[in-house]
C-alpha positions as CSV (number, residue, x, y, z in Angstrom):
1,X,94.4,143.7,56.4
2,X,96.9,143.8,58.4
3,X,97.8,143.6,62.1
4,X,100.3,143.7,64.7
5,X,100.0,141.2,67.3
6,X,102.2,140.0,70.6
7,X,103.0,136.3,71.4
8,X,105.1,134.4,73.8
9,X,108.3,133.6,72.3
10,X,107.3,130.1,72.4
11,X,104.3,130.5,70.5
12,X,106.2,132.7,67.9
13,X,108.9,130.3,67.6
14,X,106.0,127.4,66.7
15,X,103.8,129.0,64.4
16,X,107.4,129.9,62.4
17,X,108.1,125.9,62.6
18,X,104.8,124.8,61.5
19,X,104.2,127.6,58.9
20,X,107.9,126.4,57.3
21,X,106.9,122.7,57.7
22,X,103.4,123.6,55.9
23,X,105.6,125.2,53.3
24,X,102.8,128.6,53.8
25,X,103.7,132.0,55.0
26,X,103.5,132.8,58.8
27,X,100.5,134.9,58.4
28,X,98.3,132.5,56.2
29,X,99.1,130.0,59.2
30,X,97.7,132.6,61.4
31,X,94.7,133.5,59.2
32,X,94.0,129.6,59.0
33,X,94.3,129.6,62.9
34,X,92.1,132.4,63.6
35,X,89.2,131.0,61.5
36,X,89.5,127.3,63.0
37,X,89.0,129.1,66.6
38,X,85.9,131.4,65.1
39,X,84.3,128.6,63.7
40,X,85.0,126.2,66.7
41,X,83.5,129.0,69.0
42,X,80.6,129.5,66.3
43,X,79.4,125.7,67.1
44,X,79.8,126.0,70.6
45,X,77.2,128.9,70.6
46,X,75.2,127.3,68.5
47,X,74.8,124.4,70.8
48,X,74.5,126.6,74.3
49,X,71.8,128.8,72.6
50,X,70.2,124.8,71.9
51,X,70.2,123.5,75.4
52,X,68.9,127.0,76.3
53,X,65.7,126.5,74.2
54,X,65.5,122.7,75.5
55,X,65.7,124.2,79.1
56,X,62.8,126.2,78.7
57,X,60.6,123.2,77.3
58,X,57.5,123.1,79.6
59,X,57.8,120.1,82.0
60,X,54.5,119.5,81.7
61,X,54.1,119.5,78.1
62,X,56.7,116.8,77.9
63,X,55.0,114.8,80.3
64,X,51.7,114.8,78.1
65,X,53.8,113.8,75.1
66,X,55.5,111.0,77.8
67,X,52.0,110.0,78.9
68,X,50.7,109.8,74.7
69,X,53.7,107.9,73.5
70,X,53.2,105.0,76.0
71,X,49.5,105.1,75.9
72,X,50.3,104.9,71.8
73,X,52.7,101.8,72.3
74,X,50.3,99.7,74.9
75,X,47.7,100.3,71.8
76,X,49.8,99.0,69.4
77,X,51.3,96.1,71.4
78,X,48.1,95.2,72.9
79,X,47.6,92.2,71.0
80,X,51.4,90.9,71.0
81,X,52.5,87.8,72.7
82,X,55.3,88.3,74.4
């Protein structure tokens, strides 16, 4: 499909530089840009919709499994000389 975008001359003057040095047309260097960004972008969502199912772990349930796991170890070490 294509597009019509607007860039700094800078920018424009870059892409052109790297496209020729990759030896690949100006709009595949584009293409290739534009899904690194998507995909960068897709992990970073994937993590902040992560920490926002961590937030919402109940305290207190994690302080039960805190409370198991170190009751669990003083069984198992019990006997150990140290």
């Amino acid at each position: 499909m294509k597009t019509a975008i607007s860039l700094p001359d800078q920018l424009f003057y870059e892409a052109e530089k790297t496209a020729r040095s990759l030896g690949i047309p100006r709009s595949q260097l584009f293409a290739r840009a534009l899904e690194d960004f998507i995909a960068h972008h897709r992990k970073e969502n994937i993590t902040e919709r992560l920490n926002m199912v961590y937030s919402n772990v109940n305290q207190n349930e994690e302080s039960e499994l805190s409370k198991a796991a170190v009751e669990s170890i003083r069984d198992l070490t019990k006997n150990d000389a140290w």
